[in-house]
C-alpha positions in Angstrom: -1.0 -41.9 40.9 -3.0 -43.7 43.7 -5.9 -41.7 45.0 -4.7 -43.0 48.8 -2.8 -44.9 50.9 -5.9 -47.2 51.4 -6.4 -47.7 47.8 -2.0 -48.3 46.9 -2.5 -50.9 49.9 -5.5 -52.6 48.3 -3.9 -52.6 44.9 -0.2 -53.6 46.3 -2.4 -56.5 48.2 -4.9 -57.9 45.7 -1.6 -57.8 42.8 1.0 -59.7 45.3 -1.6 -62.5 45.5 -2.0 -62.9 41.5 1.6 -62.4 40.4 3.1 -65.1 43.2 5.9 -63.2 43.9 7.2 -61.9 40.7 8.2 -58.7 40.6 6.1 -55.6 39.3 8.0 -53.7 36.3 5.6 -51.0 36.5 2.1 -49.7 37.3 -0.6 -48.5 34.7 -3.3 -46.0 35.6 -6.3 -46.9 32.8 -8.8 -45.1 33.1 -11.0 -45.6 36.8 -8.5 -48.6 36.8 -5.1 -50.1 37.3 -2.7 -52.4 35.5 0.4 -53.6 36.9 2.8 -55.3 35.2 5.3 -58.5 36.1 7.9 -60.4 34.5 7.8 -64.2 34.7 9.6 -66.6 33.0 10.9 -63.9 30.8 7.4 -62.7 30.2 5.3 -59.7 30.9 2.0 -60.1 32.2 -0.7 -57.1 33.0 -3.2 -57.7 36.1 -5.4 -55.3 35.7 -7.4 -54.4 39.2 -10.1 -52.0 39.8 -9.9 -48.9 42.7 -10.6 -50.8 45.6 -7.8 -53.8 44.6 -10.3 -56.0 42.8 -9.2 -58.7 40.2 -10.9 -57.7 36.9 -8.5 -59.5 33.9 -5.1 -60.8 33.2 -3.4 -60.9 30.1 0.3 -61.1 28.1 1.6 -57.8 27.3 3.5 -58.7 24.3 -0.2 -59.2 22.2 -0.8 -55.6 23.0 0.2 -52.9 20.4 -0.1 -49.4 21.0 -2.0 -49.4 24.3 -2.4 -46.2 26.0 -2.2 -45.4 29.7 -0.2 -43.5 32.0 2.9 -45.8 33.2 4.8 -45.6 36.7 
């Protein structure tokens, strides 16, 4: 899925620092871009990061319907 090792450590990097600690359910390739996914507080919220681990959005996975991506 990851391009490198460079780029899975600046993704696993910049999403540690936004989730605080939650755990990741699963990673999203969309597009040039990446979405990974947390539970907290029962739940699921996407932080989706550009290529080079860059914060670009954040939102609650439960408003999205039908969203396509490849999921890890």
């Amino acid at each position: 899925m990851f391009n490198s090792y460079d780029e899975a450590d600046a993704l696993k990097e910049a999403s540690d620092k936004q989730n605080n600690g939650e755990k990741i359910v699963c990673w999203k390739k969309e597009g040039a871009d990446y979405e990974a996914v947390n539970e907290k507080n029962g739940k699921e919220w996407g932080f989706k990061l550009d290529a080079n681990g860059k914060m670009l959005g954040k939102h609650d996975e439960s408003k999205e319907k039908g969203e396509k991506g490849e999921k890890y």
